[in-house]
C-alpha positions as CSV (number, residue, x, y, z in Angstrom):
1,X,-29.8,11.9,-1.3
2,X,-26.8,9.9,0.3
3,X,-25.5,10.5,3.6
4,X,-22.0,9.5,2.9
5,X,-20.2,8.3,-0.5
6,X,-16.7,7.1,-0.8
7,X,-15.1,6.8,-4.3
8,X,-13.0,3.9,-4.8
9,X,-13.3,-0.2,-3.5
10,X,-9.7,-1.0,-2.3
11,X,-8.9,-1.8,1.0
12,X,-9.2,1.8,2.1
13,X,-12.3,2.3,1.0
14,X,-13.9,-0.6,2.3
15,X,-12.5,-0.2,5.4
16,X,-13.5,3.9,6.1
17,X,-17.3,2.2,4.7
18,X,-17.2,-0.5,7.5
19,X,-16.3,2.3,10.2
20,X,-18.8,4.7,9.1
21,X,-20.7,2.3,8.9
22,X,-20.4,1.3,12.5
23,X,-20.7,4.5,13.6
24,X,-24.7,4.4,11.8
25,X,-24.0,6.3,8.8
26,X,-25.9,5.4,5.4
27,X,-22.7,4.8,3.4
28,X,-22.7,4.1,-0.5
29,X,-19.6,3.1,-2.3
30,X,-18.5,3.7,-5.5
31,X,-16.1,1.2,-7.9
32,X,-16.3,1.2,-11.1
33,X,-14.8,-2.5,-11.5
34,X,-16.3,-3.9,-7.5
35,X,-14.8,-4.6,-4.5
36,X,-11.3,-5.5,-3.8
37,X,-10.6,-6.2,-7.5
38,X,-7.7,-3.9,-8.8
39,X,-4.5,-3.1,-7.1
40,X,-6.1,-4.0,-3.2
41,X,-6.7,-7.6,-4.3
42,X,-3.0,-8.8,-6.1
43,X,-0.4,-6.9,-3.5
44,X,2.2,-8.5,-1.3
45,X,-0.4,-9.6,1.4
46,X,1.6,-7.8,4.2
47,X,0.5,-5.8,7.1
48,X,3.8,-4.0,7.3
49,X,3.4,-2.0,11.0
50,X,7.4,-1.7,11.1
51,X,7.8,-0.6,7.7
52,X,8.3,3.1,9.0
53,X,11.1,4.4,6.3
54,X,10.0,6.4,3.6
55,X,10.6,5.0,0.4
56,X,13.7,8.2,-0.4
57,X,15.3,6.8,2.8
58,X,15.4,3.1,2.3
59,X,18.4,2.7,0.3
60,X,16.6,3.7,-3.3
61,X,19.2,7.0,-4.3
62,X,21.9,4.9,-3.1
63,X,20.8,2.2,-5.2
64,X,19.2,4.4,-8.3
65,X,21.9,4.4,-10.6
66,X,22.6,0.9,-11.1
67,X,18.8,-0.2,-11.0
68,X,17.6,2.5,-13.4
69,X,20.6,0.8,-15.4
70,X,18.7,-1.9,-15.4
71,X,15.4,-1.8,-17.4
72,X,13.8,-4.9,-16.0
73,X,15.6,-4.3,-12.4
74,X,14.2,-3.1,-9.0
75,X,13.0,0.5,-10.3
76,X,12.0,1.3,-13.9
77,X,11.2,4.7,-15.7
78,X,10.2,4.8,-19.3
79,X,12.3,7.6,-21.1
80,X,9.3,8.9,-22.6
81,X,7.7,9.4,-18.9
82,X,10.8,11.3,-17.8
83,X,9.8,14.4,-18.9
84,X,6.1,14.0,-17.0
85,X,7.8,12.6,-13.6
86,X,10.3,15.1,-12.9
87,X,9.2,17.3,-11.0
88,X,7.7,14.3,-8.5
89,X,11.1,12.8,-8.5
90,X,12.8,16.3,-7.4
91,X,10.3,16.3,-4.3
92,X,10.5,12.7,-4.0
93,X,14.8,13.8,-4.0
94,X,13.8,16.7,-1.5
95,X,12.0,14.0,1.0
96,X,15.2,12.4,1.7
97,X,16.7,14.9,2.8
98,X,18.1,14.8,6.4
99,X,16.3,17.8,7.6
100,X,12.9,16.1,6.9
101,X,13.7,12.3,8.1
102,X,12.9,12.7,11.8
103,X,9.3,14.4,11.0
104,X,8.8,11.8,8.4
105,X,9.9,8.8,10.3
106,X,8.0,10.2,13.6
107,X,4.4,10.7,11.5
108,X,5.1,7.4,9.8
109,X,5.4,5.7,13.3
110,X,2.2,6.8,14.9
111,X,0.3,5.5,11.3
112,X,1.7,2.5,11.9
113,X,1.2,2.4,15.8
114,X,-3.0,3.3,14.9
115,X,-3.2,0.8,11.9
116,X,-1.7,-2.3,14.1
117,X,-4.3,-1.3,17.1
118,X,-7.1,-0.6,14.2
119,X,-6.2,-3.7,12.4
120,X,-6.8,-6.1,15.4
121,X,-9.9,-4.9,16.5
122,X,-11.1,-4.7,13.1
123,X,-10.6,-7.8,12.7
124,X,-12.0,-9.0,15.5
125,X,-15.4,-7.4,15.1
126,X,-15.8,-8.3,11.3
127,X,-15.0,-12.0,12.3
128,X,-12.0,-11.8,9.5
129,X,-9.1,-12.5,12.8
130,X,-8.7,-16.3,11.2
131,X,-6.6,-14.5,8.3
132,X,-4.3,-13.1,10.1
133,X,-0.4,-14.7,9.9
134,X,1.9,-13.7,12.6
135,X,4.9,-15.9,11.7
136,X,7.4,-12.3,10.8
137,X,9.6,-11.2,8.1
138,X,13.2,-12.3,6.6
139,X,15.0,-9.7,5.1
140,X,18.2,-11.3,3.1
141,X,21.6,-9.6,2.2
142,X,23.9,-10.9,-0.5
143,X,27.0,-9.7,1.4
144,X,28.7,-7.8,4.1
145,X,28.6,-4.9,2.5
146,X,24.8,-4.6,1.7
147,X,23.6,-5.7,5.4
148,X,26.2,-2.7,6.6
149,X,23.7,-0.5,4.1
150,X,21.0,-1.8,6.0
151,X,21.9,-0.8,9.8
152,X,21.2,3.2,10.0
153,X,17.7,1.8,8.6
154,X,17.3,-0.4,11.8
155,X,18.8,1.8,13.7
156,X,16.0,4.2,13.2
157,X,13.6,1.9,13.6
158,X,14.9,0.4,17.0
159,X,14.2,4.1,18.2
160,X,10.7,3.2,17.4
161,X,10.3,0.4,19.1
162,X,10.1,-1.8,16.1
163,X,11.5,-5.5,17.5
164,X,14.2,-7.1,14.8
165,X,17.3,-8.9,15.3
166,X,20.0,-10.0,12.6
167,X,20.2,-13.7,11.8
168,X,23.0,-15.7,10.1
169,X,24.2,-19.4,10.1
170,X,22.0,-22.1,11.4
171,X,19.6,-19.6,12.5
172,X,19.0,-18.3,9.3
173,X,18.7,-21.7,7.9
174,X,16.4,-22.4,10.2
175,X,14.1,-19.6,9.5
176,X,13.9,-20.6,5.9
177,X,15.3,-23.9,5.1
178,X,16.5,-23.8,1.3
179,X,18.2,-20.5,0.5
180,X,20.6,-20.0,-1.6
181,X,24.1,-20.1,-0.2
182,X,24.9,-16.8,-1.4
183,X,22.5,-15.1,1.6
184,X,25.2,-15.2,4.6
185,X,22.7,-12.7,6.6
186,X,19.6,-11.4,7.6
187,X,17.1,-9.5,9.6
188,X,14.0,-11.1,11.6
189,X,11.3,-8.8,11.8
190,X,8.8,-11.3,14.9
191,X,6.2,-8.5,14.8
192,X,5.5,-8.7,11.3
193,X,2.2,-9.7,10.0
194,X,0.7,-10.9,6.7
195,X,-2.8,-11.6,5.7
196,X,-3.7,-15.2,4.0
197,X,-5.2,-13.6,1.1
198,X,-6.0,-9.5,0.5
199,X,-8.1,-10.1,-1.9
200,X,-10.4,-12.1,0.5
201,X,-9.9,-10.7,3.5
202,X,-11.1,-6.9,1.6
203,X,-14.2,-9.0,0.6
204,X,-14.9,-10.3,3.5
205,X,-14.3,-6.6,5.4
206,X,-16.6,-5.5,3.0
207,X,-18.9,-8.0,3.6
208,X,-18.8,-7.0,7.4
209,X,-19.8,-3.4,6.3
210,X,-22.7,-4.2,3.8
211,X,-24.4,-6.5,6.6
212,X,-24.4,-2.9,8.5
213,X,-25.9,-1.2,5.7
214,X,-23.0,-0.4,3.3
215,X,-24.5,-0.7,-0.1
216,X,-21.8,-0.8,-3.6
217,X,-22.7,0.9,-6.8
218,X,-21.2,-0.2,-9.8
219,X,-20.1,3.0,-12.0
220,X,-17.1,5.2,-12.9
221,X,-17.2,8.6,-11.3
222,X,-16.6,11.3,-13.8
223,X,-17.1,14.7,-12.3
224,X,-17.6,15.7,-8.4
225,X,-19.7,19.7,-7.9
226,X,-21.0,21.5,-5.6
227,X,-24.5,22.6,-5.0
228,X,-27.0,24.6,-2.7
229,X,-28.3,20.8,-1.7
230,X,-24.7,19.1,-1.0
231,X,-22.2,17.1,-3.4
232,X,-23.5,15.6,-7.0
233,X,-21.5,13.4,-8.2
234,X,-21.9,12.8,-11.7
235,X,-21.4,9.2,-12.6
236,X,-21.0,7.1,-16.0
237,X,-23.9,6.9,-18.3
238,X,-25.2,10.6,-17.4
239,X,-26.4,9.5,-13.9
240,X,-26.3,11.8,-10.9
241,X,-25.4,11.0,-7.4
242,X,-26.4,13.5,-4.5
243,X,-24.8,13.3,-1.6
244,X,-23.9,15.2,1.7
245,X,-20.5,13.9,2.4
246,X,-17.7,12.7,0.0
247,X,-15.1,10.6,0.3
248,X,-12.5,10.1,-2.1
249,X,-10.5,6.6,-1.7
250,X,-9.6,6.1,-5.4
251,X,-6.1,5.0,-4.9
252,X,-4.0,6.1,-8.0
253,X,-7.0,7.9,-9.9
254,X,-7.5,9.8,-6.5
255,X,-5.6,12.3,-7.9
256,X,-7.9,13.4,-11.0
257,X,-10.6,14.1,-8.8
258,X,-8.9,15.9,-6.6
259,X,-7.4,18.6,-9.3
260,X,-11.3,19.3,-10.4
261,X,-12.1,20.4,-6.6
262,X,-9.0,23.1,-6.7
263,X,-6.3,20.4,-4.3
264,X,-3.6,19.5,-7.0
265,X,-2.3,16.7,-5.1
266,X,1.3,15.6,-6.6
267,X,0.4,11.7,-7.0
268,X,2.5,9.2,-8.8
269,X,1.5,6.2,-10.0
270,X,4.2,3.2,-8.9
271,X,3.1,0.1,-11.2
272,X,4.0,-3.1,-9.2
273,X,4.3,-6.6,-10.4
274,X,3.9,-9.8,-9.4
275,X,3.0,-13.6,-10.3
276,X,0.7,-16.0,-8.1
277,X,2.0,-19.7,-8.4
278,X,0.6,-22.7,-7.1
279,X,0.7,-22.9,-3.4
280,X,3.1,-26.0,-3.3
281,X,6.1,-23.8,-5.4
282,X,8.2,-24.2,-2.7
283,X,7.7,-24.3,1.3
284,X,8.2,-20.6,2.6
285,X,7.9,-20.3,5.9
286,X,7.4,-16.8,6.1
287,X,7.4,-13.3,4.0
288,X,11.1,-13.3,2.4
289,X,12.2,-9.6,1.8
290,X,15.5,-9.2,-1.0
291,X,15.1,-5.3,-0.3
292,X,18.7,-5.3,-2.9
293,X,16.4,-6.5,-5.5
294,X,13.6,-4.7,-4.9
295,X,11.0,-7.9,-4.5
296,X,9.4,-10.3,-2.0
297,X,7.9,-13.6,-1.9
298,X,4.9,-14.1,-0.2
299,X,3.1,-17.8,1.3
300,X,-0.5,-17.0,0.7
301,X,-3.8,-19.6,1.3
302,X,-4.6,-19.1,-1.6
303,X,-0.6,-19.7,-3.8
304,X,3.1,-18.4,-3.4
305,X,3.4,-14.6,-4.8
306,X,6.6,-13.5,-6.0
307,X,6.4,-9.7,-6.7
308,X,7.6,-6.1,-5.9
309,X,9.8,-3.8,-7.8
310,X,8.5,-0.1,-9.1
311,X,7.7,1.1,-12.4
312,X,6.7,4.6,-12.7
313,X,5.1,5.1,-15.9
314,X,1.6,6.5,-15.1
315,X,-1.9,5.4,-15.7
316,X,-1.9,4.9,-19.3
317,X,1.2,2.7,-20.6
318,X,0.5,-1.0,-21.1
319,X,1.9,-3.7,-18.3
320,X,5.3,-4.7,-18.9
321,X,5.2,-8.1,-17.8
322,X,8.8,-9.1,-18.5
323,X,9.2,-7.1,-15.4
324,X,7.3,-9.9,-13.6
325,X,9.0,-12.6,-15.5
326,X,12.5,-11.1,-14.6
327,X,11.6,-11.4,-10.7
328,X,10.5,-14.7,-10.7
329,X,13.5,-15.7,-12.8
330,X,15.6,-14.3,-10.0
331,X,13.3,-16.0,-7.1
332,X,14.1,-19.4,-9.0
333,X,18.1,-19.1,-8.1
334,X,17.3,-17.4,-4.8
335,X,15.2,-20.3,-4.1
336,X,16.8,-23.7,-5.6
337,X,13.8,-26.1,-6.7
338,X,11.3,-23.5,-6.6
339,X,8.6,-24.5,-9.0
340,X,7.7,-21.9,-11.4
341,X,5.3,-23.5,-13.4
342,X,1.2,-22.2,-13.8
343,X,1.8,-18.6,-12.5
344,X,-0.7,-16.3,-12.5
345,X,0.8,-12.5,-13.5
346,X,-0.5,-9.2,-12.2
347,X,0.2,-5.9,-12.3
348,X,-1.3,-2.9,-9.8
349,X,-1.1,0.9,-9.7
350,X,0.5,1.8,-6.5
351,X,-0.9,5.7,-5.4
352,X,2.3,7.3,-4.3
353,X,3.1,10.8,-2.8
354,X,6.9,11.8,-3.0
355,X,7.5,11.8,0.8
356,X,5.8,8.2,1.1
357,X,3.0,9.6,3.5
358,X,-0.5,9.3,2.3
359,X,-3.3,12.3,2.1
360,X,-6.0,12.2,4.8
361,X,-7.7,15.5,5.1
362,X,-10.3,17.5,3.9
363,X,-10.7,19.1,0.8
364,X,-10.2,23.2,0.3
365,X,-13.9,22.7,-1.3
366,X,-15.6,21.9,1.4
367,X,-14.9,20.0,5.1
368,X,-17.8,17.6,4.0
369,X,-15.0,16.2,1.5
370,X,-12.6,14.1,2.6
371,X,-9.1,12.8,0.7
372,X,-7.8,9.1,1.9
373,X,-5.9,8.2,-0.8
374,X,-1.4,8.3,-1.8
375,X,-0.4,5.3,1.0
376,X,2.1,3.7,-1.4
377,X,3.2,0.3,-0.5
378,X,1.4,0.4,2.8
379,X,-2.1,0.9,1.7
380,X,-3.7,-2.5,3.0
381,X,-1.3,-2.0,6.3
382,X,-2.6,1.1,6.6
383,X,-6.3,0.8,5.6
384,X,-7.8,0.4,9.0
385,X,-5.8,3.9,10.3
386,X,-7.5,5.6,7.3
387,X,-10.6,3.9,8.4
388,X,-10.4,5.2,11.3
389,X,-9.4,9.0,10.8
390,X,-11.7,9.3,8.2
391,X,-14.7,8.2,10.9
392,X,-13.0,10.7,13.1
393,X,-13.2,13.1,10.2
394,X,-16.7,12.9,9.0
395,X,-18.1,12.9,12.5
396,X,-16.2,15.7,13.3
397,X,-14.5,14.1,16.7
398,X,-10.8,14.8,16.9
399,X,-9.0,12.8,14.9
400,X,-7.1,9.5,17.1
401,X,-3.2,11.1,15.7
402,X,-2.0,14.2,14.7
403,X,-2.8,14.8,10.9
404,X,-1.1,18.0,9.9
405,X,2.2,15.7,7.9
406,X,-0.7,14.0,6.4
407,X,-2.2,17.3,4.8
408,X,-3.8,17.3,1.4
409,X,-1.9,21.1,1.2
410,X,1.5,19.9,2.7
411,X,3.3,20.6,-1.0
């Protein structure tokens, strides 16, 4: 039997293995692809610790009608879907309400004030600090009227503590040579971090944790049960797992599991796009953020990634790549000269709850099951917080932050 099994080989996965781990547990992880190879190892590469505003509060009902107008714009939702999301969406409405954005914002803030402290020290002790890029964040505004949009967001954030000031003229050239003329302003985020590659730096975390005993099965996980012994978990090929303690960090199919132990958890699948192209597309300085169109573009070791925007459309739809294809089309005149030749396109499956904070909790099966799954955008920043509180969890120590807003019963 297993001591401890976590479902699921993204970034948060990986990282509650290496602190279990750590902390001299026998951990076994479950993937049925590997490690870091679906949505943790193609996303925007950014360790986003200032990106406290839930996604309803950020400018995206202002914004819905003219991008839903828009099939290959900032958001998308198939008509066919509509039906299946709605009830999500009026939650998702409900979350960005005024009554809820102080609670929101304030349990958003002290995830992001663990996963920054988490981060660096992980880093540190799995040898992975080298892949860290502290050169900030440019957020760009097509006119007057859109950076006004912007300053209740930065307002709220500035009671945070988050550092940021607004930028135009030759200090925004300056920051990145080459824009367009038709971005008069900005916003300089110094504190804000990216990683030279996710997909490495998830191996190489993982790397960290199997050299402590972490072992990876390859399998799909089917069915999770209880028994007098423990937890079985019933994988692919009609093979058994025993175990005494579950974890369940499957990202957007965290969800299905989750409805079979008695939790229905309302999780949304956002499907992001993006395309990887050759490192020497165009010299970005730093992670460029046109929040009007829903997209960034990223300098990575490893290429330039130009991606973002929000489809939700579930599990089961085939990518839409012109949705990629439309981005990059718009990078090329935000941009002038960049290159957008031998692109590699991806597509990942974002696991979002409606009020943009994640489940971390245990299960109403049993304490000795343990949900980390639903961080959205955020789930490399916030990987090493999960790590964390599910340690804190399973060892039954109290947990470093308060984790009632982050309750797998909250809706």
């Amino acid at each position: 039997m297993s001591e401890i099994a976590i479902v699921g080989g993204g970034i948060v996965g990986i990282c509650a293995a290496a602190f279990l781990a750590e902390a001299g547990r026998q951990v076994v992880l479950i993937d049925r692809i590997g490690i870091c190879e679906e949505t943790s190892s193609g996303n925007a590469a950014a360790l986003a610790f200032s990106d406290i505003l839930p996604l309803a509060q950020k400018g995206m009902m202002r914004n819905l009608p003219r991008w839903l107008a828009d099939p290959l714009g900032p958001l998308s939702i198939p008509p066919a879907y509509l039906p299946q999301l709605l009830p999500w969406l009026v939650r998702f409405w409900r979350a960005g309400l005024s009554d809820r954005h102080e609670a929101s914002l304030a349990a958003q803030a002290s995830m992001m004030k663990l996963a920054e402290a988490e981060w660096m020290a992980l880093m540190d002790r799995s040898g992975t600090r080298g892949m860290l890029r502290e050169d900030g964040s440019l957020e760009l505004y097509e006119s007057k009227g859109e950076f006004r949009a912007s300053l209740p967001g930065w307002d709220a954030r500035a009671r945070f503590g988050v550092a940021f000031r607004h930028v135009e003229g030759e200090e925004l050239t300056t920051l990145q040579p080459g824009l367009s003329s038709q971005f008069s302003r900005g916003t300089f985020v110094p504190d804000w971090k990216t990683v030279a590659d996710p997909k490495l730096l998830g191996k190489a975390v993982w790397a960290y944790a199997e050299g402590l005993g972490a072992r990876h099965i390859k399998a799909s996980v089917e069915q999770v049960e209880m028994s007098e012994a423990g937890i079985d978990i019933q994988l692919g090929q009609g093979e058994s797992l025993p175990c005494r303690t579950l974890v369940i960090a499957a990202g957007a199919w965290s969800h299905l599991l989750t409805a079979k132990l008695g939790d229905a958890v309302p999780l949304e699948t956002e499907r992001g796009y993006n395309t990887t192209l050759p490192a020497d597309a165009f010299d970005v300085k730093r992670q460029l953020i046109f929040s009007g169109h829903g997209f960034v573009v990223t300098p990575l070791a490893t290429g330039l990634r130009v991606g973002g925007a929000v489809e939700l459309a579930g599990l089961k739809r085939p990518p839409n790549y012109a949705r990629s294809r439309a981005m990059l089309e718009k990078a090329k005149g935000f941009l002038p000269g960049l290159k957008t030749e031998g692109g590699r396109e991806w597509m990942g499956y974002r696991p979002s709850l409606p009020d943009s904070l994640p489940v971390i909790g245990q299960s109403s099966a049993s304490p000795d099951i343990v949900y980390a799954f639903g961080h959205g955008h955020l789930g490399l920043t916030q990987a090493a917080a999960t790590g964390r509180l599910v340690r804190d969890l399973v060892t039954r120590q109290t947990p470093a932050i308060d984790l009632s807003p982050f309750s797998p019963t909250r809706f």
